[in-house]
VONUKE-562789 format. One record per residue: residue number from 0; residue in one letter; x, y, z of N, C-alpha, C, O in turn. Coordinates in nm, 4 decimals, m for minus. Each point is the difference from the previous one (the first is absolute). Layout:
! VONUKE-562789
{NUM; A; {X; Y; Z}; {X; Y; Z}; {X; Y; Z}; {X; Y; Z}}
...
This chain:
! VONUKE-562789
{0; X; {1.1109; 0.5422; m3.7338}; {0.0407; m0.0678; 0.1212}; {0.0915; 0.0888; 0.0844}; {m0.0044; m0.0045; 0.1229}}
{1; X; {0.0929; 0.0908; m0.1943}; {0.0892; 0.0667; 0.1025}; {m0.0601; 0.1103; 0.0935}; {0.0675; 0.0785; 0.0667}}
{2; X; {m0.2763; m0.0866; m0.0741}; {m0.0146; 0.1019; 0.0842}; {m0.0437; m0.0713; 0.1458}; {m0.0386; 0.0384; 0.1103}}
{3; X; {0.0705; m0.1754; m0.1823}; {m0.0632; m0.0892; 0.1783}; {0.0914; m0.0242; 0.1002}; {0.0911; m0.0825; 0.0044}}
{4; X; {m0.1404; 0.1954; 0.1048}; {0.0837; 0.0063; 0.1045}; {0.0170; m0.1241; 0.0748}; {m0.0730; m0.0974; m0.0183}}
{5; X; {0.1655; 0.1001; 0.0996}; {0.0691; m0.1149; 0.1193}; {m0.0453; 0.0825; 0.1119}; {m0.0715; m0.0546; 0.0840}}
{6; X; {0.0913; 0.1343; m0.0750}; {0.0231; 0.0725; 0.0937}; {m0.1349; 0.1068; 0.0460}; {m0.0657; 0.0371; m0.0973}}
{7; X; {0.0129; 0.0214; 0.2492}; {m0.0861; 0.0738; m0.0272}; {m0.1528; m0.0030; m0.0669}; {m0.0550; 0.1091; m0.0149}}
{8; X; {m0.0058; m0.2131; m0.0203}; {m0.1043; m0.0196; m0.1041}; {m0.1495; 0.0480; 0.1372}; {0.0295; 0.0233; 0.1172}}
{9; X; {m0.1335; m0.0198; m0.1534}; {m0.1066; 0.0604; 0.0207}; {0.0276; m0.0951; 0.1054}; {0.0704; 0.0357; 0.0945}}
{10; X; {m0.1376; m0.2017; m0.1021}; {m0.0110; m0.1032; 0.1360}; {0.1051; 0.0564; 0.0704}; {m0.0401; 0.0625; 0.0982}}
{11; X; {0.1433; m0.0621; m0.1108}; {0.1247; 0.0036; 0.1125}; {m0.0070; 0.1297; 0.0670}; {0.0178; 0.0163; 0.1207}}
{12; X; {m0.0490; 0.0897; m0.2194}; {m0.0057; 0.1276; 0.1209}; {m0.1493; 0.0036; 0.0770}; {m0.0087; 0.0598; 0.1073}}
{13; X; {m0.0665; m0.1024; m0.1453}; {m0.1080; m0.0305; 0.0743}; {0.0129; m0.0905; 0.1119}; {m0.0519; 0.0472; 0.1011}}
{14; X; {0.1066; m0.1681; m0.0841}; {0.0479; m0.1053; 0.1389}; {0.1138; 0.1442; 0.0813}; {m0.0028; 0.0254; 0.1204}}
{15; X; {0.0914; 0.0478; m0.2225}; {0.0700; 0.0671; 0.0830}; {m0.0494; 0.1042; 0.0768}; {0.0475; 0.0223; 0.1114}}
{16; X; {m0.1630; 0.0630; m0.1712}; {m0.0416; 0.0670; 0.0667}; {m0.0869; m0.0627; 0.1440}; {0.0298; 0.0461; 0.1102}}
{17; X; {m0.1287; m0.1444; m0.1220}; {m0.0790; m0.0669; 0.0769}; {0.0801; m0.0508; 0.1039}; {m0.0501; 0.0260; 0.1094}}
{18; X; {0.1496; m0.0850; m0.1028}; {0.1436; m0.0276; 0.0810}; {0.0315; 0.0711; 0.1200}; {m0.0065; m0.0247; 0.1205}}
{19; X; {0.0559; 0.1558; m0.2175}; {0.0653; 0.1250; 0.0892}; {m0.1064; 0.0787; 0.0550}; {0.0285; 0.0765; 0.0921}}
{20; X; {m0.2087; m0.0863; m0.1554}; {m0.0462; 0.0565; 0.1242}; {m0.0430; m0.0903; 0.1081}; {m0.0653; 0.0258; 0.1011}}
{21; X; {0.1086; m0.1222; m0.1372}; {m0.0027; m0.1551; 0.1430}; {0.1045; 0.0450; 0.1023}; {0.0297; m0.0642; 0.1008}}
{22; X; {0.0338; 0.2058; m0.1451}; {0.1262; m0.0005; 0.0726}; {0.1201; m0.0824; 0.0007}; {0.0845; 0.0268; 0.0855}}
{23; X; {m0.0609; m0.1312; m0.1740}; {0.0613; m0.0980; 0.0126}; {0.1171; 0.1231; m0.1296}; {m0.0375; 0.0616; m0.0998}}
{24; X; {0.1506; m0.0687; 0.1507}; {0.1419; 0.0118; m0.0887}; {0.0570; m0.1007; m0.0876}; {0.0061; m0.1175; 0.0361}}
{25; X; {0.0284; 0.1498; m0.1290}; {0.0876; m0.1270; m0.0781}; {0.1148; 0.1056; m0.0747}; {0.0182; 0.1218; m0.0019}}
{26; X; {0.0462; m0.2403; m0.0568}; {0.0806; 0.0187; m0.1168}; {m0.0288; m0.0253; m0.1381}; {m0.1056; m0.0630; m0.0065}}
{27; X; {0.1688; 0.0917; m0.1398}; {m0.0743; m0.0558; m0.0883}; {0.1176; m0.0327; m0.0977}; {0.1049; 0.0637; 0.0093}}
{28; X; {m0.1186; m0.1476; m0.0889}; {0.0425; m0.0860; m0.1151}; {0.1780; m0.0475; 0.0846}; {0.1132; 0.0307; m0.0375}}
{29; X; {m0.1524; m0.1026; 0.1426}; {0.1471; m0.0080; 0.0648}; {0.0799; m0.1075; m0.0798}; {m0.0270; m0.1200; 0.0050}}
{30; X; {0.1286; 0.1745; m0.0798}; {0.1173; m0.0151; m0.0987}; {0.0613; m0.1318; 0.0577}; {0.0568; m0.0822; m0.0719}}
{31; X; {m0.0698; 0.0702; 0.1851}; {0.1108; m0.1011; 0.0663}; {m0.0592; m0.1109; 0.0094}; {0.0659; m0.0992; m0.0313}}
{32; X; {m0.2213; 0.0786; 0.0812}; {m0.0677; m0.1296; m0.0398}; {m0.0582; m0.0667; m0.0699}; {m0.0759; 0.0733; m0.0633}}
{33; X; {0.0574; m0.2295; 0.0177}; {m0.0671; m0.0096; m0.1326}; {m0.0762; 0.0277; m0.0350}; {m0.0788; 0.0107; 0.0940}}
{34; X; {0.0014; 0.0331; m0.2438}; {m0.0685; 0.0904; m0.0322}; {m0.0259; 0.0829; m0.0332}; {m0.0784; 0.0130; m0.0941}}
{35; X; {0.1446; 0.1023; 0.1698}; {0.0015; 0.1566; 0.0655}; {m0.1819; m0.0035; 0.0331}; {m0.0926; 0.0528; m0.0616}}
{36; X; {0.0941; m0.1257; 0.1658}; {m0.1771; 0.0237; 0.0699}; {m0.0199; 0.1480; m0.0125}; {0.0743; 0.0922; 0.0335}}
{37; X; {m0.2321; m0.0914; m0.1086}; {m0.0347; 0.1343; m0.0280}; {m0.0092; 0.0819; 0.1809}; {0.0261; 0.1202; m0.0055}}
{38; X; {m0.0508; m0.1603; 0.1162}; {m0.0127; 0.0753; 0.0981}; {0.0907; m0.1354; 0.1284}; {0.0232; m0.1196; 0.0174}}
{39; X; {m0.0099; 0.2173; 0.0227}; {0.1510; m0.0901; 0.1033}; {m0.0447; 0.0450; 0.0924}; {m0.0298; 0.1195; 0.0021}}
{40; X; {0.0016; m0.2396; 0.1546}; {m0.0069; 0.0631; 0.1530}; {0.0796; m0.0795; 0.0326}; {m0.0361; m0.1177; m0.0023}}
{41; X; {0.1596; 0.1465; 0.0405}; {0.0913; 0.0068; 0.0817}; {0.0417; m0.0893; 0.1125}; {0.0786; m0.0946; m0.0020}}
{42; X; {m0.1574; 0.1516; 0.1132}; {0.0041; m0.0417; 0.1088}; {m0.0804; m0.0958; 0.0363}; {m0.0036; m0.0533; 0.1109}}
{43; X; {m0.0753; 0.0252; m0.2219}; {m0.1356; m0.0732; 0.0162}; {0.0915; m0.1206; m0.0876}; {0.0191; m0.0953; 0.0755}}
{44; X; {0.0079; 0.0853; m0.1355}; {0.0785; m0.0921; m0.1182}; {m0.1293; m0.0063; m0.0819}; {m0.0098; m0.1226; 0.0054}}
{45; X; {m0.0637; 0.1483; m0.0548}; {m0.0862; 0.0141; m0.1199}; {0.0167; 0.0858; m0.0955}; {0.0244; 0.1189; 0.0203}}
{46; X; {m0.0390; m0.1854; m0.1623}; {m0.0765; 0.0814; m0.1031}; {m0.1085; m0.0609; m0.0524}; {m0.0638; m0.1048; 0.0099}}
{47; X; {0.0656; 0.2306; m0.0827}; {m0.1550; 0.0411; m0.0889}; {0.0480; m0.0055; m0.1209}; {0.0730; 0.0942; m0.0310}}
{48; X; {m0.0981; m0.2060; m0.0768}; {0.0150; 0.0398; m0.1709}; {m0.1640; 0.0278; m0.0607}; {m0.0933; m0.0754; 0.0276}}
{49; X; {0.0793; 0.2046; m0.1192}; {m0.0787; 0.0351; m0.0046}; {m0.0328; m0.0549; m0.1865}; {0.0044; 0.0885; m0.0855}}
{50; X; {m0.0284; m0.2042; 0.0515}; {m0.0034; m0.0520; m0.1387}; {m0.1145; 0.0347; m0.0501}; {m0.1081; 0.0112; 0.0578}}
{51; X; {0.1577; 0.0199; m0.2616}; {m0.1341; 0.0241; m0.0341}; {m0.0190; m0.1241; m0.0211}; {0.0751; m0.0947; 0.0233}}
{52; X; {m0.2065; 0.0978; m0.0809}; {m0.0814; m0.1398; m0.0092}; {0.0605; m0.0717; m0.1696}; {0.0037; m0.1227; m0.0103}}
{53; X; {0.0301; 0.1920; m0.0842}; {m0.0038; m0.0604; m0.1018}; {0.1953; m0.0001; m0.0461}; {0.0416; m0.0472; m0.1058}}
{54; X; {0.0346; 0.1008; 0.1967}; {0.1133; m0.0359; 0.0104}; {0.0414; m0.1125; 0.0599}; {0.0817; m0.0849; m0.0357}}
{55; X; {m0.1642; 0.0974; 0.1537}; {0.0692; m0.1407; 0.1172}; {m0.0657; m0.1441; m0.0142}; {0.0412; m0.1037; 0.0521}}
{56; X; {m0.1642; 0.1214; m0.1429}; {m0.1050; m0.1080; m0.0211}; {m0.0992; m0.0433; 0.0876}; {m0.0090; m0.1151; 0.0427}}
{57; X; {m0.0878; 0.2351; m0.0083}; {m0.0509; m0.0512; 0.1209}; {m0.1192; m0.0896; m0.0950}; {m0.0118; m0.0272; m0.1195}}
{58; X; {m0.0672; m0.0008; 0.2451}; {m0.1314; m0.1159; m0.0683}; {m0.1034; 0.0963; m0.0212}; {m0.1061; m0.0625; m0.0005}}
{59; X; {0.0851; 0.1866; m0.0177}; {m0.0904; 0.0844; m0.0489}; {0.0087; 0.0214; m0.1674}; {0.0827; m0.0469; m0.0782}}
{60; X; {m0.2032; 0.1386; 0.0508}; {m0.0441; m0.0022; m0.1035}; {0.1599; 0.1255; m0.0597}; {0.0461; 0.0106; m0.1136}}
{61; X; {m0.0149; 0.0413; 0.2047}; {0.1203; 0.0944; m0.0755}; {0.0724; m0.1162; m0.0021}; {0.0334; m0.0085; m0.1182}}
{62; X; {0.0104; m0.0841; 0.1746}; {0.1206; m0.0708; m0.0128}; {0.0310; m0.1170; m0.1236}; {0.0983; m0.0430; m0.0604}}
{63; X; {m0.2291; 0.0229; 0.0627}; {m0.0467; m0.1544; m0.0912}; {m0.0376; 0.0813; m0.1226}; {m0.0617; m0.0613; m0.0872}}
{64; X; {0.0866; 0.1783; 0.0684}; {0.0463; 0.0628; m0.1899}; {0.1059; m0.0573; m0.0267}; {0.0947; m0.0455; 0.0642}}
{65; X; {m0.1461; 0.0606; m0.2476}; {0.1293; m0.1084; m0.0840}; {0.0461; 0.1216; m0.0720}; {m0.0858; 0.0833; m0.0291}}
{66; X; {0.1955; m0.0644; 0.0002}; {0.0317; 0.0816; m0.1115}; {m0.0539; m0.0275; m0.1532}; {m0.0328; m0.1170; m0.0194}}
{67; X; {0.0215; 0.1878; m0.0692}; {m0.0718; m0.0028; m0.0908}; {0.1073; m0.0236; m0.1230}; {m0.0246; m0.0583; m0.1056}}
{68; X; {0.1981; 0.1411; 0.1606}; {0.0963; 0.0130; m0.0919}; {0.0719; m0.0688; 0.0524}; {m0.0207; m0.0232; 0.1192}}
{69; X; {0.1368; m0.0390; m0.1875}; {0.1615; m0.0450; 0.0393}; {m0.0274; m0.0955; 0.0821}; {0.0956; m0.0376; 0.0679}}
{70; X; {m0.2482; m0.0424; m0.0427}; {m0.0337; m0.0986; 0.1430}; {0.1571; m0.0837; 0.0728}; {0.0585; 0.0271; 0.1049}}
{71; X; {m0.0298; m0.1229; m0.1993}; {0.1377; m0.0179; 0.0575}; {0.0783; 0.0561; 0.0945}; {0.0163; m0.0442; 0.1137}}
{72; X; {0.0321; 0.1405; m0.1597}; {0.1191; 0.0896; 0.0973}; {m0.0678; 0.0339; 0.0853}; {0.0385; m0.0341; 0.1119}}
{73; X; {m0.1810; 0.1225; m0.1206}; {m0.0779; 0.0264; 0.1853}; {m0.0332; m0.1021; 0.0426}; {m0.0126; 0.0255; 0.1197}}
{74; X; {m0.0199; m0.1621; m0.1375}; {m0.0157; m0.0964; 0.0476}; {0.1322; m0.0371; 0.0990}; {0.0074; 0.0227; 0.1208}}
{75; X; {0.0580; m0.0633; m0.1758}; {0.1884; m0.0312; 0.0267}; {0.0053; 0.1348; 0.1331}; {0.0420; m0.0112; 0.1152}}
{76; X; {m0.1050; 0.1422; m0.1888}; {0.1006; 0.1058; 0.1143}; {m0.1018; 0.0160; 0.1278}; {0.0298; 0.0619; 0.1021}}
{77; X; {m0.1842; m0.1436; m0.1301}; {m0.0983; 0.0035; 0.1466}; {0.0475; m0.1034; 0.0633}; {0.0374; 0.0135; 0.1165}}
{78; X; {m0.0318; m0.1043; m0.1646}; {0.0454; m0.1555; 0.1114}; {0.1395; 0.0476; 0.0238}; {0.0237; m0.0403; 0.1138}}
{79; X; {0.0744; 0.0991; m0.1543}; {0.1349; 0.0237; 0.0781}; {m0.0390; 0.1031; 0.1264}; {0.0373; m0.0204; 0.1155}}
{80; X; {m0.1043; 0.1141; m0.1499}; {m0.0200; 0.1389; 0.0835}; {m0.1175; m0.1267; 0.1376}; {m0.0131; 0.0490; 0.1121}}
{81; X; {m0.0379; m0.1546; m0.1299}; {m0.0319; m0.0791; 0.0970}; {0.0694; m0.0799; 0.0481}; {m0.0351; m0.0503; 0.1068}}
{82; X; {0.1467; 0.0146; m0.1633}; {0.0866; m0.1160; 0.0756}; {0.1144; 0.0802; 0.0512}; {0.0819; m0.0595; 0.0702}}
{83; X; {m0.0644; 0.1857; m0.0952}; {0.0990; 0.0933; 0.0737}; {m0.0893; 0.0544; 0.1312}; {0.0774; m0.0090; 0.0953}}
{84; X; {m0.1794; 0.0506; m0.0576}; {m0.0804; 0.0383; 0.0626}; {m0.0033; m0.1363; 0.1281}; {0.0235; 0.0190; 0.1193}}
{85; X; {m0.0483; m0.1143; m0.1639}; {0.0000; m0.1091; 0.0958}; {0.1179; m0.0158; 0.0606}; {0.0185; m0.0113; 0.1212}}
{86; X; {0.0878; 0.0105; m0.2353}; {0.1664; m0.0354; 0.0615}; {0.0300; 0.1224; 0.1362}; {0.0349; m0.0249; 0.1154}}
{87; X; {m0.0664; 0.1755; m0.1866}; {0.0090; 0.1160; 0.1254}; {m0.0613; m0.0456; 0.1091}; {0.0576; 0.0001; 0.1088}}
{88; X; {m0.1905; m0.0477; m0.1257}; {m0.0367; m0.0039; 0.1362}; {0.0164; m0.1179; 0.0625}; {m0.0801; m0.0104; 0.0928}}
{89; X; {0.1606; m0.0957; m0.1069}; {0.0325; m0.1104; 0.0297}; {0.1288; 0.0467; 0.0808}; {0.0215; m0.0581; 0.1064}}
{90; X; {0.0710; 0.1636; m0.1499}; {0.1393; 0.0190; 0.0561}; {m0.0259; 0.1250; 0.1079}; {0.0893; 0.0344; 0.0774}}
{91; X; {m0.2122; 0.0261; m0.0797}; {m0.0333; 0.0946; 0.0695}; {m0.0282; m0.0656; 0.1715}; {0.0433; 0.0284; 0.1117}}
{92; X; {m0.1442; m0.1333; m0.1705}; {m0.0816; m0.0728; 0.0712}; {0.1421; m0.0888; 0.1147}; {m0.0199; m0.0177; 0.1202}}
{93; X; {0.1584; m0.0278; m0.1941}; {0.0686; m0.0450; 0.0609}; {0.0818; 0.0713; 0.0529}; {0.0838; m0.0509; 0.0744}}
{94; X; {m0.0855; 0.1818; m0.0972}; {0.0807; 0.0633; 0.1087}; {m0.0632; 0.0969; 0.0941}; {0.0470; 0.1054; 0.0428}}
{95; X; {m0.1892; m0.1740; m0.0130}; {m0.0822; 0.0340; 0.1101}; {m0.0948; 0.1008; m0.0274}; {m0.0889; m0.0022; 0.0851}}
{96; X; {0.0729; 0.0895; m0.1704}; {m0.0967; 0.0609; m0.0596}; {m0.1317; m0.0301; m0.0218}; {m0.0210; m0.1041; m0.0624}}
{97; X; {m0.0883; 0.1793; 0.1039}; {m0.1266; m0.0484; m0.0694}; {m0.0358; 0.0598; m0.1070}; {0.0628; 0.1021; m0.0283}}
{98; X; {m0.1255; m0.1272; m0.0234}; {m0.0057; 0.0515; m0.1223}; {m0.1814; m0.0219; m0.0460}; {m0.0670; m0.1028; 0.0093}}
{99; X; {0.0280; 0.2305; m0.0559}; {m0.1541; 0.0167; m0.0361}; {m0.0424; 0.1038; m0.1449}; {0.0132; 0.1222; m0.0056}}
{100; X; {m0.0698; m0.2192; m0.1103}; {0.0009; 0.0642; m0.0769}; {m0.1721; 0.0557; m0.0719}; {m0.0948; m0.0746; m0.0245}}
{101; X; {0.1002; 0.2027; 0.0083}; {m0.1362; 0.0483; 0.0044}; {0.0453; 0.0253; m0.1666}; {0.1055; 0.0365; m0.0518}}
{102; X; {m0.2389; m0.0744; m0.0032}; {m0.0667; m0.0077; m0.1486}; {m0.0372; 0.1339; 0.0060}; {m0.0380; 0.0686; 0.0949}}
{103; X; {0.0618; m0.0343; m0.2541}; {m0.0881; 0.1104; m0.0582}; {m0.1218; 0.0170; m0.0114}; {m0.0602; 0.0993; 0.0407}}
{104; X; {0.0040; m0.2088; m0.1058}; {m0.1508; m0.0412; 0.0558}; {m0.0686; 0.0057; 0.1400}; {m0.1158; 0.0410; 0.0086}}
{105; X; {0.1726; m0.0739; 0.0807}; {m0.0679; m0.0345; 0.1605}; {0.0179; 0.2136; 0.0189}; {m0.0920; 0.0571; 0.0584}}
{106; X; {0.2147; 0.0304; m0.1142}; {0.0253; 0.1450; 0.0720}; {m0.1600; 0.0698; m0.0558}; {m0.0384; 0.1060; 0.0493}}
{107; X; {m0.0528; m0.1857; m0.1650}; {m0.0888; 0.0715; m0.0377}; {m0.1340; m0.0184; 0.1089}; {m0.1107; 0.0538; m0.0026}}
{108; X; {0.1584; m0.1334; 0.0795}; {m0.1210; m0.0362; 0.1044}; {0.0862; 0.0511; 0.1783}; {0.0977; 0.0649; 0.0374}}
{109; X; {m0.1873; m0.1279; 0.0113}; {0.0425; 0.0715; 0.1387}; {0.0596; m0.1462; 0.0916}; {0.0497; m0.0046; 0.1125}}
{110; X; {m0.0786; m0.1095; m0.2141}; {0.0768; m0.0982; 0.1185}; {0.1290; m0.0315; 0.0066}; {0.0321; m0.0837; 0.0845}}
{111; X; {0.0630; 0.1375; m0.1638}; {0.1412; m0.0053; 0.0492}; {0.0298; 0.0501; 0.0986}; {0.0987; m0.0381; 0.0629}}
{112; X; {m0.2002; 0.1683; m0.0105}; {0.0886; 0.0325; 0.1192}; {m0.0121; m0.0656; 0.1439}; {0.0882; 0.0069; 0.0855}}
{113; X; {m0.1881; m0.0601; m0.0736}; {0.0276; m0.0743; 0.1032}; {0.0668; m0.1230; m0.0167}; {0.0901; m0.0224; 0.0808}}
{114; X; {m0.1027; m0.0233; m0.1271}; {0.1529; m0.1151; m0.0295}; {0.1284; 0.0572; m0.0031}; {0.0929; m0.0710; 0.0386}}
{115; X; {m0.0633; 0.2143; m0.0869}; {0.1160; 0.0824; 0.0193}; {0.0084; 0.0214; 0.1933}; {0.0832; m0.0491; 0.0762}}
{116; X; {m0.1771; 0.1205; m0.0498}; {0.0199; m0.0318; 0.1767}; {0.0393; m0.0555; 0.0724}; {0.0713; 0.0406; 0.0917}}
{117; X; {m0.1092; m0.1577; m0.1134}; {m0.0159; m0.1285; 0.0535}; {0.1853; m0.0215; m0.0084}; {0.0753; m0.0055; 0.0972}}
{118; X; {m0.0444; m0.0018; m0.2146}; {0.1218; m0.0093; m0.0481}; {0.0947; 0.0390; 0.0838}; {0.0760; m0.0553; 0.0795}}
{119; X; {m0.1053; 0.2003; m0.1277}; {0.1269; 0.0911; 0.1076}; {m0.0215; m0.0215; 0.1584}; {0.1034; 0.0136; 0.0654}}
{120; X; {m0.2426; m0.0510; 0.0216}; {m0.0032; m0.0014; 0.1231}; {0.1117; m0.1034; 0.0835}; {m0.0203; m0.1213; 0.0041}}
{121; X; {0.1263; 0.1777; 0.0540}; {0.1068; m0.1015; 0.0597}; {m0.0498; m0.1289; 0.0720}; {0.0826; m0.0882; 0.0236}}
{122; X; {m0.1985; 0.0738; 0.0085}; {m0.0565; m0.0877; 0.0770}; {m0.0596; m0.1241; m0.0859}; {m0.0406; m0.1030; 0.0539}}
{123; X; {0.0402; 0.1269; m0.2038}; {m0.0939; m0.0913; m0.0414}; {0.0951; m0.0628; m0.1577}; {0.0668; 0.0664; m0.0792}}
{124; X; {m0.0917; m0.1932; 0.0798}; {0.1307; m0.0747; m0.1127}; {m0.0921; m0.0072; m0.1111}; {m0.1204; m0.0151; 0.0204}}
{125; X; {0.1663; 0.0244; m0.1302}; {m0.0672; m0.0340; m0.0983}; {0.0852; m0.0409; m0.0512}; {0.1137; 0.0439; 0.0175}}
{126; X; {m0.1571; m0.1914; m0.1383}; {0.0859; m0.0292; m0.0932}; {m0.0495; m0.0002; m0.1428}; {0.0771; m0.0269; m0.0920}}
C-alpha cells in the first residue's frame, strides 16, 4: 500500500496535461481548501478532483471490487474515504466553488474531456 500515490497518478497527469494544452492555467493540490483539489482554477472558482475508481467508490466495475483480505477495515476505510469526499465537496460547494470530478475509468476513454470543457468554459454552469 505505501506505493499508492495521492498525488500525481497516471489519470491526474493526463486531465493535467489535456488542461494546459486547453491553455487553461491552474494551481495544484491547494493546501488551503478542502480537500487539497487535485487541480485548482482560481479565478474561475473551480476544481477538478481527479478520483480513482476503487478508492472513491465509483459505480464501475473498478469500484464495485471487494477486497479479498481484512474485508472489514477496507470496507470501514471505502465508505469513510466517501463520506469525506461528499462532506469536501459540500463545504467547497458552499463557499462558491464548483467543483467537477473526473473518474479513472471515464480518463481511459475520450468523454471526460468534453465535460472537462464545458466545465472550465466561464459561460456555462454546471452542477
Amino acid at each position: 500500500m505505501a506505493r499508492v500515490k495521492s498525488r500525481d497518478t497516471k489519470p491526474e497527469m493526463l486531465v493535467r496535461r489535456t488542461v494546459h494544452s486547453w491553455g487553461y492555467r491552474y494551481r495544484l493540490h491547494a493546501s488551503d481548501l478542502p480537500g487539497k483539489p487535485d487541480i485548482v482554477f482560481r479565478p474561475r472558482r473551480r476544481v477538478i478532483f481527479v478520483h480513482g475508481c476503487y478508492w472513491h467508490g465509483h459505480s464501475c466495475k473498478y469500484g464495485i471490487a471487494q477486497p479479498k483480505t481484512n474485508r472489514e477495515f477496507w470496507e470501514a476505510k471505502l465508505l469513510a474515504n466517501r463520506v469525506r469526499d461528499a462532506r469536501v465537496q459540500r463545504l467547497l460547494r458552499s463557499e462558491g466553488w464548483k467543483v467537477l470530478i473526473v473518474w479513472e475509468c471515464e480518463t481511459k476513454k475520450s468523454s471526460w474531456q468534453q465535460r472537462t470543457r464545458r466545465f472550465l468554459d466561464l459561460t456555462t454552469e454546471i452542477d
